[in-house]
GUPAGU-120458 format. One line per field, with one value per residue (C-alpha): x, y, z; residue number from 1; residue in three letters. Coordinates in steps of 0.001 Angstrom, whole numbers, plus 500000, padded with zeros to 6 digits. Layout:
% GUPAGU-120458
xx	(X, ...) $
yy	(Y, ...) $
zz	(Z, ...) $
i	(NUM, ...) $
aa	(ALA, ...) $
***
This chain:
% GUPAGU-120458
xx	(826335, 829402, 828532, 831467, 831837, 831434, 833412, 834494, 834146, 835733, 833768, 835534, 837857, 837789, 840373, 841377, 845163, 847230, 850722, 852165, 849891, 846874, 843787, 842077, 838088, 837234, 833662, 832678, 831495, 832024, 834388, 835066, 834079, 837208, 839648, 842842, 840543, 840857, 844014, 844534, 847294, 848681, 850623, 854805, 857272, 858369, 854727, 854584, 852041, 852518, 850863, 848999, 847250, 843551, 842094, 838509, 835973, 832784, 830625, 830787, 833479, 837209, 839838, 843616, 846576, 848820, 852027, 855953, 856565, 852883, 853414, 850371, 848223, 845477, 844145, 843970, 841814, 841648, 839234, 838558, 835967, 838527, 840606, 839450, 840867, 839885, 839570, 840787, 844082, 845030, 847625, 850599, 851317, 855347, 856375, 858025, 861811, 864997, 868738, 871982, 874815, 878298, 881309, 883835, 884078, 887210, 888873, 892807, 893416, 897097, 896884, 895831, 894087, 890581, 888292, 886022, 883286, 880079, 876919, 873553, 870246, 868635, 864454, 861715, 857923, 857685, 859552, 859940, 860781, 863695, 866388, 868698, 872299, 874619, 877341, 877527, 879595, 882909, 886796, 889127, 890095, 887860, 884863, 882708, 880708, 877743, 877129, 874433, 872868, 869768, 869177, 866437, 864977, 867659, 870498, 873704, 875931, 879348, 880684, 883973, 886010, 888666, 891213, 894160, 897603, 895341, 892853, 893626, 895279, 892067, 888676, 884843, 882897, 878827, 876756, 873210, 869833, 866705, 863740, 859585, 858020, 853850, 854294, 856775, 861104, 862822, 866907, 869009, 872920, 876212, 879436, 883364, 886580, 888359, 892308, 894491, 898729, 900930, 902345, 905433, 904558, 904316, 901737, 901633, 899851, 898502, 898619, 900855, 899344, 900597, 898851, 896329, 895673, 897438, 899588, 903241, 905108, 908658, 908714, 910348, 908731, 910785, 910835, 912672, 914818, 918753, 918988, 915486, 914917, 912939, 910026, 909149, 908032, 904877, 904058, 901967, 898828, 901019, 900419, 902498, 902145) $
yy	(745653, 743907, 740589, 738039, 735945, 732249, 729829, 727335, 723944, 721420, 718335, 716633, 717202, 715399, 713904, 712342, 711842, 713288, 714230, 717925, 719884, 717933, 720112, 719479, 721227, 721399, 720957, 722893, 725549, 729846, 729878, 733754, 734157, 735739, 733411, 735376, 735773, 732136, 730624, 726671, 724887, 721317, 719204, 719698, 717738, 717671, 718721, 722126, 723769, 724267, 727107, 726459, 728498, 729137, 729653, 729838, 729935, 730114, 730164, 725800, 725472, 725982, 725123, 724775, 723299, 720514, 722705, 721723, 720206, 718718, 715131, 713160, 714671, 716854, 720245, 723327, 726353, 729537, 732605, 735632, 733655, 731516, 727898, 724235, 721205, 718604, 715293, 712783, 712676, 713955, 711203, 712851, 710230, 710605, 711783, 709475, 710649, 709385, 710599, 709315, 708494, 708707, 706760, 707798, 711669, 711661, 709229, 709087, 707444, 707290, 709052, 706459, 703831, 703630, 704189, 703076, 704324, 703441, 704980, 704272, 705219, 705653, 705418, 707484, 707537, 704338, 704956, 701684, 702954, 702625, 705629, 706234, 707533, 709773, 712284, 715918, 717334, 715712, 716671, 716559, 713140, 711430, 709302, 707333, 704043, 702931, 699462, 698861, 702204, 702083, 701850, 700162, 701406, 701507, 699689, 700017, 700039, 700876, 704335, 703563, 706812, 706072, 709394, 710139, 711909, 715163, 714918, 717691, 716761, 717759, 717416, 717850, 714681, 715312, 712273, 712359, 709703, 710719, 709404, 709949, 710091, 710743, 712166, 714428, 714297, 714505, 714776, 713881, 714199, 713630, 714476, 713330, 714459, 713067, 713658, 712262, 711535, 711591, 708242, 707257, 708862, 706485, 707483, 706112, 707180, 705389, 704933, 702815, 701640, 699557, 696560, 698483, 700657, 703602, 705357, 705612, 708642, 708945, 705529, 705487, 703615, 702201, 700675, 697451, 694948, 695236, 698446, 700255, 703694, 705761, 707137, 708782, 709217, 709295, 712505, 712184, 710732, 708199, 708865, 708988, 710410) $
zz	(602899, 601854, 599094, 599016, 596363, 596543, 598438, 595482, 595491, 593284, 592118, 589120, 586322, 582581, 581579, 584853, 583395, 580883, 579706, 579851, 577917, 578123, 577857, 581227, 582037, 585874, 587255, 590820, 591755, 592683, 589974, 588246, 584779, 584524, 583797, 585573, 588791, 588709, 590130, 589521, 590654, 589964, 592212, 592367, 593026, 596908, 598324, 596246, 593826, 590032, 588407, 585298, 582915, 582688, 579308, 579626, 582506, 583652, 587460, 586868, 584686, 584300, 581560, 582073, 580449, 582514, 582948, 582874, 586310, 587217, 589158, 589640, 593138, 593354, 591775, 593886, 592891, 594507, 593685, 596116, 597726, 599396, 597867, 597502, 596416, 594915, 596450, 593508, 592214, 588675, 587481, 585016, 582312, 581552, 578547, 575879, 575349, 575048, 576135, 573643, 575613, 573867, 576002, 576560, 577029, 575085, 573012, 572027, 568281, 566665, 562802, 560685, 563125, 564411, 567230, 568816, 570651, 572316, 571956, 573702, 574017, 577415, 577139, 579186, 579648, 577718, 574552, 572454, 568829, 567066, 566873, 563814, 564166, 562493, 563175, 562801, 560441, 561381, 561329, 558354, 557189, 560043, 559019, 561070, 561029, 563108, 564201, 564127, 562120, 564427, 568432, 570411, 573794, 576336, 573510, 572751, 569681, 568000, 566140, 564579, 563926, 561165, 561381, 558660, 558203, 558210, 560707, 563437, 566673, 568546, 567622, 569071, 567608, 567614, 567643, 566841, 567155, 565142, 566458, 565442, 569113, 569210, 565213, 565535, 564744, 567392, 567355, 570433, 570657, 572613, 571731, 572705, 572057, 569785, 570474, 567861, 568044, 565598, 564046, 565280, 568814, 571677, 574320, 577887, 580878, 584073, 587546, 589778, 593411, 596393, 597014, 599107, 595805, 596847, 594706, 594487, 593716, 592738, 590587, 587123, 584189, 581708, 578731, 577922, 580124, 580407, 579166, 579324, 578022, 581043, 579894, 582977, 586678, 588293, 590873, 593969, 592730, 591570, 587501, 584869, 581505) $
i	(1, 2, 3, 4, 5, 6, 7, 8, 9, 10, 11, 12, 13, 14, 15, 16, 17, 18, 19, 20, 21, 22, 23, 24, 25, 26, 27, 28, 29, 30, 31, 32, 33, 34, 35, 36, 37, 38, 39, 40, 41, 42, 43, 44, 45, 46, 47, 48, 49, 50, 51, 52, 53, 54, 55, 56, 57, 58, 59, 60, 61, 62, 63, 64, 65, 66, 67, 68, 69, 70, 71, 72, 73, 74, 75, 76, 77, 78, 79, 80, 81, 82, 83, 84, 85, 86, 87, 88, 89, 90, 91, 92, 93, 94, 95, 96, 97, 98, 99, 100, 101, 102, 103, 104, 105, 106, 107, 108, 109, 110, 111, 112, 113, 114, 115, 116, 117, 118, 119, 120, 121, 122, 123, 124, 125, 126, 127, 128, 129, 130, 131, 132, 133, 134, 135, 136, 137, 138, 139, 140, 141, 142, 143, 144, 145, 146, 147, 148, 149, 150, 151, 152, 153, 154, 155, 156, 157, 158, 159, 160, 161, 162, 163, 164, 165, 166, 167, 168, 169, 170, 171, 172, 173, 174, 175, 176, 177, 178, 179, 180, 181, 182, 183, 184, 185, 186, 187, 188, 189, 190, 191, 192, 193, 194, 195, 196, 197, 198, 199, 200, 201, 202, 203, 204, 205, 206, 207, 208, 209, 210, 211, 212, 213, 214, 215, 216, 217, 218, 219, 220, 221, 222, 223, 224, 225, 226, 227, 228, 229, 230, 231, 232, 233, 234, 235, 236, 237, 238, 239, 240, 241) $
aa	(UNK, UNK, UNK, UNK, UNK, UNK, UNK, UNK, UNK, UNK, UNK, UNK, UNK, UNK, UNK, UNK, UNK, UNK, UNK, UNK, UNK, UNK, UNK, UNK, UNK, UNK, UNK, UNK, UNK, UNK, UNK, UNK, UNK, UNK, UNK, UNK, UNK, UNK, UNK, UNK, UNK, UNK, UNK, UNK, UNK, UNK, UNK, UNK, UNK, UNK, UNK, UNK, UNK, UNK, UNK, UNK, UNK, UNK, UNK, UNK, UNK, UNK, UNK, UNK, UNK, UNK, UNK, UNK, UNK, UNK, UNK, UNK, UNK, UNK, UNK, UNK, UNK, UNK, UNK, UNK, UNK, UNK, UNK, UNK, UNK, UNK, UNK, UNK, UNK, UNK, UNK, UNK, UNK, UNK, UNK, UNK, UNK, UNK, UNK, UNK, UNK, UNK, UNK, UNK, UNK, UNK, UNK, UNK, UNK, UNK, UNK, UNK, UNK, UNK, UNK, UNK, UNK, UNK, UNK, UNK, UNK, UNK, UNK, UNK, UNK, UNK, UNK, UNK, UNK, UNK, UNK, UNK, UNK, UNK, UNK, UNK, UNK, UNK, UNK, UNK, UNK, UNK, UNK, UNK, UNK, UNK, UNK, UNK, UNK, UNK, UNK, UNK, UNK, UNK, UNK, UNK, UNK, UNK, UNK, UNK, UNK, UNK, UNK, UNK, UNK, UNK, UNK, UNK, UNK, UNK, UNK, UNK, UNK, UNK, UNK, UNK, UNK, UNK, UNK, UNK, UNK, UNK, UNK, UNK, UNK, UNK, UNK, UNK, UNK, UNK, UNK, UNK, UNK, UNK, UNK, UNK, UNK, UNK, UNK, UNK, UNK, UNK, UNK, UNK, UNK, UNK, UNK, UNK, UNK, UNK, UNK, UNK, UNK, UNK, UNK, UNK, UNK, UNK, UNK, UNK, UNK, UNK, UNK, UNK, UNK, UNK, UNK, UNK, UNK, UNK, UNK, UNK, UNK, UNK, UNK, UNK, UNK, UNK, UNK, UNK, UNK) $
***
């Protein structure tokens, strides 16, 4: 005679919603007292199944952790005695976060003159607080000012980089927003590069186009009127530099 375990059946869950890493207990039936014999699945993005972990469990009772990945949908769980799944939906609650946004990728100051350059927050899952700024630890003879010092959700604001005589010619600028999101720090950051000229050098790049905004090769750029100094001539994309 050959016994085969329950078919299980899948009545409820507690809480109905929840962020990643919510604690979640399932209600049914011809679960394994085992928790490994017991496999429970979460919705995925794109119509799949997300694993999650069991950590206890009992004939009527199962508890699992929402895993990386969940979207909201319904619970699967599968035993030897076959798979069933539940008929609500378990909604994922997004989780608060921000991005920091630093503009442009690289930045071009003379020695001795400022910069500036914009940074921004970008908000998820609800996020309202407030993030404060600062740099990492920053090149030789380069300091930096925020305006303002602290970000919004989803603002924008102003680091001023202020180089010297002895800041090097190339330089990897780290920007960084601080913000306390559901009681814990959390530290962001985005970075540019920071290429600096020497004073005295002039610097000109660009591109020329046709009135249809093609470019032009073979044109020479000049500088002055009656007797202009050439400072080049742009190639086939039509740039100069």
């Amino acid at each position: 005679m050959t016994v085969r375990a329950p078919v299980p059946t899948l009545s409820s869950f507690n809480p109905s919603s929840g962020k990643v890493g919510t604690t979640v207990v399932l209600s049914g039936t011809g679960f394994r007292p085992t928790p490994s014999a017991n496999t429970l699945r979460f919705t995925g993005p794109n119509s799949t199944w997300v694993a999650a972990s069991v950590s206890a469990a009992s004939s009527t009772s199962l508890t699992v952790t929402v895993p990386t990945g969940a979207v909201t949908g319904p619970l699967q769980v599968t035993t030897s005695g076959g798979t069933a799944i539940s008929s609500g939906y378990f909604i994922v609650l997004p989780t608060q976060d921000f991005t920091l946004v630093v503009e442009p990728s690289t930045a071009t100051a003379i020695a001795g003159t400022s910069v500036n350059l914009k940074v921004s927050t970008v908000t998820t899952g609800g996020y309202t607080g407030l993030t404060t700024l600062s740099t990492g630890s920053m090149p030789t003879g380069v300091t930096g000012t925020f305006t303002p010092p602290t970000l919004g959700p989803n603002a924008s604001g102003l680091l001023t980089l202020t180089t010297s005589g002895s800041t090097p010619t190339s330089a990897s600028i780290e920007v960084r927003g601080i913000a306390t999101i559901e009681g814990a720090a959390v530290t962001r950051t985005g970075t540019t590069l920071l290429n600096v000229q020497g004073a005295g050098q002039t610097v000109l790049a660009g591109q020329v186009l046709d009135e249809n905004e093609k470019p032009i090769a073979g044109v020479t750029i000049g500088l002055g009127r009656s007797r202009a100094t050439t400072l080049g001539t742009t190639d086939s994309p039509g740039t100069s530099s």
